[in-house]
BAFI-3210 file (N, C-alpha, C; in Angstrom, 3 decimals, decimal comma, padded with zeros to 6 digits):
// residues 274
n [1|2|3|4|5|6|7|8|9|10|11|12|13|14|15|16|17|18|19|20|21|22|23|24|25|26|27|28|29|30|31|32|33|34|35|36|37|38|39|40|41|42|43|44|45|46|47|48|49|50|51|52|53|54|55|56|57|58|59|60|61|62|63|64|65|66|67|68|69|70|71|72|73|74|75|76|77|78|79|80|81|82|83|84|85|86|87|88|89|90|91|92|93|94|95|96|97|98|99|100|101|102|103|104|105|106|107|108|109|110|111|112|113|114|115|116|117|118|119|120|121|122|123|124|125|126|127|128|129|130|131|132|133|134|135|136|137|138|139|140|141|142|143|144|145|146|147|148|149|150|151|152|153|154|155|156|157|158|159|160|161|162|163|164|165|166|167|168|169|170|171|172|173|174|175|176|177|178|179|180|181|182|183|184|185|186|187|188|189|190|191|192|193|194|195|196|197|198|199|200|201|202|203|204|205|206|207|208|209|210|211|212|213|214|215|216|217|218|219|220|221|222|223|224|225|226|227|228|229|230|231|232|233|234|235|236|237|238|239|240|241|242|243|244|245|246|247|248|249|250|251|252|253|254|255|256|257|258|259|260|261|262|263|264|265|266|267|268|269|270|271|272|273|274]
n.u [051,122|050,749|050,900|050,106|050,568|048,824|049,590|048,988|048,678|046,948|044,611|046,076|046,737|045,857|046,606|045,521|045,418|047,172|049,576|050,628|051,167|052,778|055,762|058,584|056,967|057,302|056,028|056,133|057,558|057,022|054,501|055,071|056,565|054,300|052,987|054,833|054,364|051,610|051,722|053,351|051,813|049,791|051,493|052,130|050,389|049,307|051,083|050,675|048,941|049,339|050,369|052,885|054,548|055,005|054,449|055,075|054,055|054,596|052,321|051,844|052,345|055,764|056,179|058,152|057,602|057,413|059,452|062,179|063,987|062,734|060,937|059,276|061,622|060,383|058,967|058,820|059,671|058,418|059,227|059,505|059,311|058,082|057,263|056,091|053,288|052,396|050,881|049,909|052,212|053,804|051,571|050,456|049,810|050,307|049,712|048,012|045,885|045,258|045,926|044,420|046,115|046,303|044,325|041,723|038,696|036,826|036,813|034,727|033,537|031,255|031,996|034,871|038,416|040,673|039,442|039,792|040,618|043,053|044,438|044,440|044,912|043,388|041,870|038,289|036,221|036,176|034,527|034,482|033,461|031,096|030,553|031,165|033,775|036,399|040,040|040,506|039,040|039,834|042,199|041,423|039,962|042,286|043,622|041,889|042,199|044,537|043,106|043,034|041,991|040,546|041,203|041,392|040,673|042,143|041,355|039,764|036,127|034,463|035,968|036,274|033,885|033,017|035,045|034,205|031,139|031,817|033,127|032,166|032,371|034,650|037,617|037,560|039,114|039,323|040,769|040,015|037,270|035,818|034,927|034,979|036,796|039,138|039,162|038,772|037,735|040,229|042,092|044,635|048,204|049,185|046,222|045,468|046,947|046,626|044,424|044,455|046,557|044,532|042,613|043,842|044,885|042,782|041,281|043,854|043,169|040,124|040,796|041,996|040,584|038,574|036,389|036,621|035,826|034,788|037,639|037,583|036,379|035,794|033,752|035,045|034,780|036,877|035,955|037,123|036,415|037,268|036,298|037,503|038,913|039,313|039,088|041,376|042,625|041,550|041,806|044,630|044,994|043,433|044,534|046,088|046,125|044,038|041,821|038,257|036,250|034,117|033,519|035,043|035,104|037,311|037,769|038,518|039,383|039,895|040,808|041,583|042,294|045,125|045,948|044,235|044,287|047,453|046,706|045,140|046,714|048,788|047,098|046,193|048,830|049,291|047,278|047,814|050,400|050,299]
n.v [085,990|085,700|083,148|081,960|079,061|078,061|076,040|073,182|070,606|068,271|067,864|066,216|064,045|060,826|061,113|059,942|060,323|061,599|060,696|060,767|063,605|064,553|065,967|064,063|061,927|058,338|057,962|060,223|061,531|059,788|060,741|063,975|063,443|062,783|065,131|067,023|065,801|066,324|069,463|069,665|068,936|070,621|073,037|071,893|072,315|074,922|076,082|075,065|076,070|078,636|080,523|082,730|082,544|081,307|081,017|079,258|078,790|077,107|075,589|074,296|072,734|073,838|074,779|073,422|071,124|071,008|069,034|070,733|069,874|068,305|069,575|071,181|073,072|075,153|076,688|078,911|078,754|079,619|078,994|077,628|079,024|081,874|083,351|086,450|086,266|083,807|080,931|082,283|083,417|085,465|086,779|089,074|092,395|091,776|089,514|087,288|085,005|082,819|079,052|076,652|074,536|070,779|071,135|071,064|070,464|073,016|072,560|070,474|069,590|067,112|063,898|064,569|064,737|065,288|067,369|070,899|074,203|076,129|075,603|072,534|072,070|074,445|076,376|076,379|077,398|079,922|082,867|085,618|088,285|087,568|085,737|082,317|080,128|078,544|077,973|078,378|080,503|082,203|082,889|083,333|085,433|087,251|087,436|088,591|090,601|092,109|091,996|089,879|086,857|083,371|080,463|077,604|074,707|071,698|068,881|066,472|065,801|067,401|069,729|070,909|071,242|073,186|075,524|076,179|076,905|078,912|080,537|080,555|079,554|077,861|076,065|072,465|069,911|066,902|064,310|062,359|060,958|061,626|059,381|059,535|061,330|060,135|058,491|057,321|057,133|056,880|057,769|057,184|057,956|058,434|058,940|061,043|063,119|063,788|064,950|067,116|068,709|068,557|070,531|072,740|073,607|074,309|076,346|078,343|079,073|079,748|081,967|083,787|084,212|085,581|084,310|083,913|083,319|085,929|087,810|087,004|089,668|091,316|093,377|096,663|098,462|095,086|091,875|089,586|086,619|084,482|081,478|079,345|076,066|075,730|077,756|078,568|079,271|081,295|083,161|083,653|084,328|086,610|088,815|090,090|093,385|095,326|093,571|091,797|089,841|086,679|084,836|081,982|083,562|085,080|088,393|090,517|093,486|095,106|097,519|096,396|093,799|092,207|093,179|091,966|089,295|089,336|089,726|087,723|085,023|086,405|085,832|083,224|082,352|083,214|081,200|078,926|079,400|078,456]
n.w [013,078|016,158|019,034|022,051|023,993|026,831|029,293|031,443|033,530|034,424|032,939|030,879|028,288|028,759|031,905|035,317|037,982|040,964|041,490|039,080|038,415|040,202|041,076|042,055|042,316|040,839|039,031|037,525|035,468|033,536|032,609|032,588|029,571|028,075|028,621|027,360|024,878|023,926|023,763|022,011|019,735|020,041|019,115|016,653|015,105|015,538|013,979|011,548|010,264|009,851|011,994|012,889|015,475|018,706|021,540|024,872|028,086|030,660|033,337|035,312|038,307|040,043|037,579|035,857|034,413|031,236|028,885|027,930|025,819|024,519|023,078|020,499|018,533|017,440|018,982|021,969|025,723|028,405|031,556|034,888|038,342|041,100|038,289|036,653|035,636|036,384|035,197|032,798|031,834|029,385|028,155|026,321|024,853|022,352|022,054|019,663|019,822|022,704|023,771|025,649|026,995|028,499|030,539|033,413|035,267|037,298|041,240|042,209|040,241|038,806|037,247|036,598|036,018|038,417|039,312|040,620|042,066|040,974|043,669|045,178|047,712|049,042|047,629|047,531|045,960|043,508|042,416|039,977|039,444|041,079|039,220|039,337|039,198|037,360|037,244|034,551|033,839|035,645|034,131|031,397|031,684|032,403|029,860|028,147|029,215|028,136|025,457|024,070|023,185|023,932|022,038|022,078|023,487|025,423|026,839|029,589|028,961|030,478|031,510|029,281|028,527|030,108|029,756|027,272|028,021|029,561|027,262|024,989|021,835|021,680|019,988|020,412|021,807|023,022|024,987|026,777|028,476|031,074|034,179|036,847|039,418|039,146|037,728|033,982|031,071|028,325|025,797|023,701|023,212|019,845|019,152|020,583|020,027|017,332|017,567|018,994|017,713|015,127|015,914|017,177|014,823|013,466|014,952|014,855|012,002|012,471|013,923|012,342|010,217|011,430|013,039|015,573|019,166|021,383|023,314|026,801|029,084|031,641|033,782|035,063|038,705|039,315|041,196|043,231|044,729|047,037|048,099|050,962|052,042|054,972|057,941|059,162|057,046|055,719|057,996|057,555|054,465|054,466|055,505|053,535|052,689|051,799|052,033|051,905|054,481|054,890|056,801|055,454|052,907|051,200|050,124|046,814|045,610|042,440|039,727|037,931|035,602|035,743|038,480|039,894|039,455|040,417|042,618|043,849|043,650|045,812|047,934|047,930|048,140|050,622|052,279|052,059|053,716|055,894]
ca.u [050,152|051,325|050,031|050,427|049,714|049,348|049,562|048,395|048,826|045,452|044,136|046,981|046,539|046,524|046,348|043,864|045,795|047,796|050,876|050,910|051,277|053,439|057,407|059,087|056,418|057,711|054,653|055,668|058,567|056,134|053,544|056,046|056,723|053,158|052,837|055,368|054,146|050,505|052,006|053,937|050,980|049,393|052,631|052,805|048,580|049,316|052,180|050,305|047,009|050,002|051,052|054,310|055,394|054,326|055,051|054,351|053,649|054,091|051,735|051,412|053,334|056,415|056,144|059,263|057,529|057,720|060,635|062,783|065,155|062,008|059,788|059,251|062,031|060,042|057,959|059,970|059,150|058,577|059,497|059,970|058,138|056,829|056,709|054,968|051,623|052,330|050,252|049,881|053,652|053,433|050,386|050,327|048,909|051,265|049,217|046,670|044,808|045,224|045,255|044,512|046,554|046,026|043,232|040,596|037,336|036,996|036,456|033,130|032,899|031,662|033,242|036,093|039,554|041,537|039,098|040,568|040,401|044,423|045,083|043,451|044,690|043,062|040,383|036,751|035,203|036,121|033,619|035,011|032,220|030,310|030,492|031,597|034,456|037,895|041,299|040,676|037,669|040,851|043,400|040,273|040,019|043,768|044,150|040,666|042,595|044,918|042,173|043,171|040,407|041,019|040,217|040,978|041,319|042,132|041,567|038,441|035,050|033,702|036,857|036,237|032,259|033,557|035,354|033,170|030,304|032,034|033,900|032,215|032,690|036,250|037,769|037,926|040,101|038,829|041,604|039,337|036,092|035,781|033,858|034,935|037,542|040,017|039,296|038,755|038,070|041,477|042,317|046,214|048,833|049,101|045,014|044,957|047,917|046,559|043,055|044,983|046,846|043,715|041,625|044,611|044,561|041,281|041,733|044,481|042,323|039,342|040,775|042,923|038,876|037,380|035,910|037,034|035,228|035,726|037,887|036,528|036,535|034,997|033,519|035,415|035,990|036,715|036,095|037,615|036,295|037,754|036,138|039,102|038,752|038,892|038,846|042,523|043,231|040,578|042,631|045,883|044,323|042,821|046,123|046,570|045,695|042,300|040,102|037,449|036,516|033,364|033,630|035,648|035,238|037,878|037,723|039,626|038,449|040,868|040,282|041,758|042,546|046,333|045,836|043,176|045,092|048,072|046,198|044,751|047,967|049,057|045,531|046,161|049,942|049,143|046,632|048,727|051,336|050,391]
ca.v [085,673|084,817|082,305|081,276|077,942|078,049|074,598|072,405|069,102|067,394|067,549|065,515|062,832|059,793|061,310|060,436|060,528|062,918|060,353|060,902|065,286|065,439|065,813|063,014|059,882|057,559|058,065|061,566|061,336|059,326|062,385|064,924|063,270|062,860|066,822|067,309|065,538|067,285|070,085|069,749|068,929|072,189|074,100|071,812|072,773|076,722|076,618|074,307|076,927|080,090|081,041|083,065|082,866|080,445|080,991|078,459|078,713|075,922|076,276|073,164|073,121|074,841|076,175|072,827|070,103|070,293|068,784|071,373|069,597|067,631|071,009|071,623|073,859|076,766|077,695|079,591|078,066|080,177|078,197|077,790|079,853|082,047|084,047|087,614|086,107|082,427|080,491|082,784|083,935|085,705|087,088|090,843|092,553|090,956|087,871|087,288|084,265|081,545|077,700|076,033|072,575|069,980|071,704|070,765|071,524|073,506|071,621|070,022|069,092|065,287|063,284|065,106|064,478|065,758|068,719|071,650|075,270|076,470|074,768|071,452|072,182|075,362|076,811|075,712|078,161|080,930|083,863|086,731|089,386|086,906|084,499|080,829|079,817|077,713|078,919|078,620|081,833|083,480|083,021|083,654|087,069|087,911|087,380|089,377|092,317|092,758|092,098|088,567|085,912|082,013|079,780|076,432|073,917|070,148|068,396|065,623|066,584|068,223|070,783|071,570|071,807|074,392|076,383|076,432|077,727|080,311|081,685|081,026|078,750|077,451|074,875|071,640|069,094|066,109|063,746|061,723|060,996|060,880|058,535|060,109|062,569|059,677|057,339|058,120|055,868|057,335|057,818|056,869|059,429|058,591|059,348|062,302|064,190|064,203|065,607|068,138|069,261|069,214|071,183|074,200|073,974|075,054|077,898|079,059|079,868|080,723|083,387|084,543|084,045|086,534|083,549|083,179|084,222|087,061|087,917|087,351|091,222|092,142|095,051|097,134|097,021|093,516|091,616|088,112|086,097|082,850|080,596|078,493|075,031|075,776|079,332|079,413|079,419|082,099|083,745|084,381|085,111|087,983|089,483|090,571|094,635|095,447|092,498|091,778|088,308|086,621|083,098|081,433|083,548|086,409|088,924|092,101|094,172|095,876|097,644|095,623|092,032|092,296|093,764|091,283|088,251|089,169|089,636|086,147|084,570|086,356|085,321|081,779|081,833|083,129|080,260|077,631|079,363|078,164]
ca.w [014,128|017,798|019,915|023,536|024,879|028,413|029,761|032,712|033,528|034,721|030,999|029,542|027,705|029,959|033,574|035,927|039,336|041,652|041,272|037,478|037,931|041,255|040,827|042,464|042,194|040,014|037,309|037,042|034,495|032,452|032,231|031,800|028,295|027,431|028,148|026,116|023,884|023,935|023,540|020,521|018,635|019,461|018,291|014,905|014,515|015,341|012,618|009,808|010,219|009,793|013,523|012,657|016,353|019,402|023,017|025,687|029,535|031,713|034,194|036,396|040,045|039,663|035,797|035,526|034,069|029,951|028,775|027,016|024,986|023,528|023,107|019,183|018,563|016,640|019,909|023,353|026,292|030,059|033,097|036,594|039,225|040,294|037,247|037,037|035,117|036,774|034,072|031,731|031,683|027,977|027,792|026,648|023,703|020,681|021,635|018,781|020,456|023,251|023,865|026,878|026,644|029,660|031,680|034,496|035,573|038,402|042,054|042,905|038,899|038,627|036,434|035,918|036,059|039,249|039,320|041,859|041,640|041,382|044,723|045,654|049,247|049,694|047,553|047,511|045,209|043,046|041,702|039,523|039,579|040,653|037,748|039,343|037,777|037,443|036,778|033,241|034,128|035,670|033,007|030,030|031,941|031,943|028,455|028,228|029,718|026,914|024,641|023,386|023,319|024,532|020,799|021,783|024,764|025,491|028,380|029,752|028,200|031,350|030,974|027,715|028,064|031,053|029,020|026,197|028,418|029,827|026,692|023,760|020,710|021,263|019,758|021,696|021,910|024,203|025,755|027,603|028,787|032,788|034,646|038,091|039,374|039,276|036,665|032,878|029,284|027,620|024,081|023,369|022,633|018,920|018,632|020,929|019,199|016,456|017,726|019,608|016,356|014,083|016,784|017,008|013,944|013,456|016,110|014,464|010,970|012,446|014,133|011,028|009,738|012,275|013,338|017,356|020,354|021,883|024,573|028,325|029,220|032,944|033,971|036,577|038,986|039,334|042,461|043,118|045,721|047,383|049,399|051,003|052,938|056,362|058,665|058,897|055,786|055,409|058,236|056,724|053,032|054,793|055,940|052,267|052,021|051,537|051,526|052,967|054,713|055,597|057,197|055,147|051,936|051,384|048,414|047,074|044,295|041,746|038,665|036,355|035,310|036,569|040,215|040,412|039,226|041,427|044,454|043,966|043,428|047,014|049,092|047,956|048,971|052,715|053,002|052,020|054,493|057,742]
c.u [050,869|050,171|050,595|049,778|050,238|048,383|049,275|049,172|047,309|045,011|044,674|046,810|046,687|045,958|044,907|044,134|046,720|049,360|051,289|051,431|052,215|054,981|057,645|058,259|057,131|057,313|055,233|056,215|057,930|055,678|054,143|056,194|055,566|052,685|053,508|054,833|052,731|050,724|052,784|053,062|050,135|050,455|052,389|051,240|048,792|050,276|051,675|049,303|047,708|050,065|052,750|055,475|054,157|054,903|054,146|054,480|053,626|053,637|050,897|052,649|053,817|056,965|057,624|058,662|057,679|058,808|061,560|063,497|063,997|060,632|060,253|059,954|061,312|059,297|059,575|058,541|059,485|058,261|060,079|058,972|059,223|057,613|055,573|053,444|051,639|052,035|049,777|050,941|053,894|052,733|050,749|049,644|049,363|050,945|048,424|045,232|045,850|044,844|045,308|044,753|046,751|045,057|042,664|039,355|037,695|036,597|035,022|032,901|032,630|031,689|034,074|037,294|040,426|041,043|039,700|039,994|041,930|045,134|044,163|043,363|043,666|041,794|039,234|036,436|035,720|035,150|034,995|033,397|031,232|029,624|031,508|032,626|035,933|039,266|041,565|039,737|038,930|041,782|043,038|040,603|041,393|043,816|043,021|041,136|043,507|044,410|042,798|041,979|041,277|040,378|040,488|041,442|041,419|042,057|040,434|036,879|034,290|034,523|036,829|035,161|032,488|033,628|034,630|031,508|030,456|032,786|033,476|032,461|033,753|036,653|037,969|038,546|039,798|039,668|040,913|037,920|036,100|035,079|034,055|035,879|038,966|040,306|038,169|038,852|039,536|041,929|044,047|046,587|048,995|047,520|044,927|046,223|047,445|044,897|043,415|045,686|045,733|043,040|042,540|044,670|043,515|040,686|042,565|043,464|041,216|039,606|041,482|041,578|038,021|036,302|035,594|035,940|035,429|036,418|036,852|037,060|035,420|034,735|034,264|034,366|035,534|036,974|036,290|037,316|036,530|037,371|037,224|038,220|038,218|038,921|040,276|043,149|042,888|041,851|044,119|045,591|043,830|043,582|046,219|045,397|044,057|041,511|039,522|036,875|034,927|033,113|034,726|035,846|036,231|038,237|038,216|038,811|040,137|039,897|040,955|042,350|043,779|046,795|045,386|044,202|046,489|047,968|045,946|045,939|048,164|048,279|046,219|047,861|049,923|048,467|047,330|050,243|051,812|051,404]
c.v [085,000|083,886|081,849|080,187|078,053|076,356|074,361|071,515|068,044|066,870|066,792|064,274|061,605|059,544|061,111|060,031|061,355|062,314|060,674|062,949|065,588|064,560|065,162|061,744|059,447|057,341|058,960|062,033|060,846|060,410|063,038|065,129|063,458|064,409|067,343|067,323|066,168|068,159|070,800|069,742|070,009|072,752|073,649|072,729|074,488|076,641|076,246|075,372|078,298|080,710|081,386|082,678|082,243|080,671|080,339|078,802|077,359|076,081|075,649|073,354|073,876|075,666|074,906|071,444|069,503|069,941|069,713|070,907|068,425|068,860|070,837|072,819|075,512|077,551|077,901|079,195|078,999|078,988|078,317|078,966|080,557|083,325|085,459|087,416|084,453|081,442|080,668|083,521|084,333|086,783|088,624|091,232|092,501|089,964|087,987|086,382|083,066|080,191|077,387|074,637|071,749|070,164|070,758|071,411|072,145|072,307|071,594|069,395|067,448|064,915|064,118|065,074|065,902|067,290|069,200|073,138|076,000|075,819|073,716|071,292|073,421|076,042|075,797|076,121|079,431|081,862|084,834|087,225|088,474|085,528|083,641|080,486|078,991|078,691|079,035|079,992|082,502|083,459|083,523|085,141|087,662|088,365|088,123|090,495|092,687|092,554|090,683|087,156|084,099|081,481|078,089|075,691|072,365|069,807|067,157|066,213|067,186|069,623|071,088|072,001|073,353|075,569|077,125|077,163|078,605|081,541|081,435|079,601|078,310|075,981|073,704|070,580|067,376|064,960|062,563|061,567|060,510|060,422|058,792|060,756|061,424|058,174|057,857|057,269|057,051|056,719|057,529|057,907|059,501|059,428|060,307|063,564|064,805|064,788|066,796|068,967|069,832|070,618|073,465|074,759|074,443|075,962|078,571|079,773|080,213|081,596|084,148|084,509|085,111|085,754|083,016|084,239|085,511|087,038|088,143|088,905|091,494|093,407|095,321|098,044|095,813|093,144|089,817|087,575|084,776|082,401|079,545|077,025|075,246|077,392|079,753|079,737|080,457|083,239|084,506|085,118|086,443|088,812|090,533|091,934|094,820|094,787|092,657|090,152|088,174|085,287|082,790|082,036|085,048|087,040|090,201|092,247|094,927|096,505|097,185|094,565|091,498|092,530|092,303|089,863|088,419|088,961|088,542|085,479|085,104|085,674|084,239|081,194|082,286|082,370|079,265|077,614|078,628|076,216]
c.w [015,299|018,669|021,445|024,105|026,359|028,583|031,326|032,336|033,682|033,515|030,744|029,208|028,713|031,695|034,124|037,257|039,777|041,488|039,925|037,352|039,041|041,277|042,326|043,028|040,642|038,394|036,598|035,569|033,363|031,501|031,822|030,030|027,460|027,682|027,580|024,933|023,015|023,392|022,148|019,537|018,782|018,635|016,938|014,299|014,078|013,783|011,030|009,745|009,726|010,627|012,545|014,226|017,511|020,990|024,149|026,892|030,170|032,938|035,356|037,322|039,873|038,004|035,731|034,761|031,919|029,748|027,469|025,610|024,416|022,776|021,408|018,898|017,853|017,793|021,172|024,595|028,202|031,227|034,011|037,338|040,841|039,455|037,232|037,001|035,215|035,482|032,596|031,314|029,961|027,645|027,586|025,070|022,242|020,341|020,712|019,599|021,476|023,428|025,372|026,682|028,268|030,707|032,122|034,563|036,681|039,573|042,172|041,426|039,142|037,121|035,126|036,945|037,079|039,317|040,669|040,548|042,045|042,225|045,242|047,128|049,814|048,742|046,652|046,293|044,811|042,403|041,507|039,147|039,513|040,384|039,078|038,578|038,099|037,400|035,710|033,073|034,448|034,731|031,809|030,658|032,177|030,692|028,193|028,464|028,564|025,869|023,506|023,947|023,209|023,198|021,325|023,340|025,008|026,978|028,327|028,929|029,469|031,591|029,797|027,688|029,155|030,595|028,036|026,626|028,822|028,336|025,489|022,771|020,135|020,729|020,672|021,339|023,320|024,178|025,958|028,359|030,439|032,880|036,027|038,605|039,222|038,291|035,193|031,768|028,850|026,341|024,322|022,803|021,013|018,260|019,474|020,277|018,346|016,700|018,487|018,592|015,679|014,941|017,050|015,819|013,168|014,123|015,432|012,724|011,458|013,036|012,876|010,400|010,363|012,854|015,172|018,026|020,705|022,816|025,409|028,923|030,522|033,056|035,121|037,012|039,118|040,698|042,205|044,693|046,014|048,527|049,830|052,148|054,272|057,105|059,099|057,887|055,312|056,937|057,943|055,087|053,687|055,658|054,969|052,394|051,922|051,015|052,469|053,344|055,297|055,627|056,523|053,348|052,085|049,978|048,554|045,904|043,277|040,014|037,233|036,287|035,980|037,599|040,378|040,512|040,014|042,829|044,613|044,586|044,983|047,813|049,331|048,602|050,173|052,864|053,208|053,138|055,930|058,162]
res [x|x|x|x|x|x|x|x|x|x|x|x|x|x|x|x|x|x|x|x|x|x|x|x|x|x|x|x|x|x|x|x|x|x|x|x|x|x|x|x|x|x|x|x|x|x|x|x|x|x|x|x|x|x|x|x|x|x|x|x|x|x|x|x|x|x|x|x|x|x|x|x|x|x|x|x|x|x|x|x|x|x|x|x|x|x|x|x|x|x|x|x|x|x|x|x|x|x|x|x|x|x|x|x|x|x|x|x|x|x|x|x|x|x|x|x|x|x|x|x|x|x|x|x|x|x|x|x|x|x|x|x|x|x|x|x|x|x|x|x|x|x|x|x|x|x|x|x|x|x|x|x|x|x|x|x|x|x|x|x|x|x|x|x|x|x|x|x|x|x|x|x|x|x|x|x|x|x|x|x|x|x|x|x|x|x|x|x|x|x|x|x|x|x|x|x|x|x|x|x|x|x|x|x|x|x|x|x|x|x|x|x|x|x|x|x|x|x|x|x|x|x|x|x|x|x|x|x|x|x|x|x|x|x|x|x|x|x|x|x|x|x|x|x|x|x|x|x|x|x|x|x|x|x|x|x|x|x|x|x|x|x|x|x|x|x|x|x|x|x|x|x|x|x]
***
């Protein structure tokens, strides 16, 4: 059984400011360790439940923040950026099931921890066909395209209830309890390890159970629409090939999970260009 944790930072144990997730404040070095450390206790969970094979994603700023040479040697670890499938760097149809370790809500969530939607500078609002949703809605529907289903996620409890409404009956893992996008009651890394362990571990058998959700699976085609901050930002996003733009929202269509999810990924780097 394979598994892929694709990782964040926001979620992690601890965090509940922008100095704690951004390479070169002083905090950041801290964090780093404690996503490490997160992280390891999914891998030991996937392996105690019978994961033959574990592959991780780092998938906060530049894909550089776990610390390798403390990583649980039995999992392989994709980093640096950008990467073909950015966040979900892995993903194809050898996966069995996914974790989501350190997540967010999407932006506008209250009380939740450093909510954003991919970029905190630039988009407002994502829909996929539609559906409202975070970057855990676009990464669920990646892994949806090669027909692998999202079982477990950690993060604040408004990122986890997120998840869990859009995909189903995943395991959860709760970090922390927000009280506003920047302050958070917090569990200690000895007591969230081990709730991050049991919780994969209980993803990992119920899917070996027939037990997990299903994959998030769209209908095509698929249309991705981004509302962005301001109207230039919405200007350059709408550079990119055949979208289409109206005010400040600009959307492309593709027919399948991988067009779609690249095109994103471009939009959002011409906004941020200017």
């Amino acid at each position: 059984m394979k598994i892929l944790i694709a990782t964040d930072m926001e979620g992690i144990t601890g965090v509940t400011t922008w100095d704690q997730v951004t390479p070169g404040h002083a905090e950041y070095a801290r964090f780093r360790r404690l996503m490490t450390q997160d992280v390891n206790a999914a891998i030991r969970g996937a392996f105690e439940a019978g994961a033959d094979e574990v592959i991780v994603a780092d998938g906060h700023w530049n894909g550089s923040n776990i610390l390798v040479e403390e990583l649980d040697p039995r999992a392989r670890l994709n980093t640096g950026s950008p990467s073909p499938l950015s966040m979900m760097q892995g993903i194809d149809e050898s996966v069995d099931g996914v974790f989501f370790v350190g997540y967010h809500a999407r932006n506008g969530m209250q009380n939740a921890i450093l909510d954003h939607t991919w970029s905190s500078k630039t988009v407002a609002n994502l829909w996929l066909n539609e559906i409202l949703t975070g970057e855990y809605g676009l990464n669920a529907a990646l892994a949806g395209h090669f027909g692998v289903p999202v079982i477990m996620v950690s993060g604040d409890q408004t990122a986890c209830a997120e998840v869990e409404n859009l995909l189903g009956d995943v395991e959860r893992a709760v970090v922390k309890q927000a009280t506003g996008r920047f302050a958070a009651e917090c569990l200690p890394p000895q007591v969230t390890q081990e709730i991050i362990f049991n919780s994969a571990a209980r993803a990992v058998t119920r899917l070996a159970e027939g037990d997990s959700p299903d994959p998030f699976v769209l209908d095509s085609p698929i249309q991705a629409t981004v509302e962005f901050f301001t109207s230039d930002m919405a200007d350059r996003a709408a550079l990119m090939p055949a979208t289409q733009r109206e005010a400040t929202r600009v959307s492309l269509a593709g027919q399948d999970m991988v067009s779609v999810y690249r095109g994103f990924r471009a939009m959002v780097t011409l906004a941020l260009s200017g």
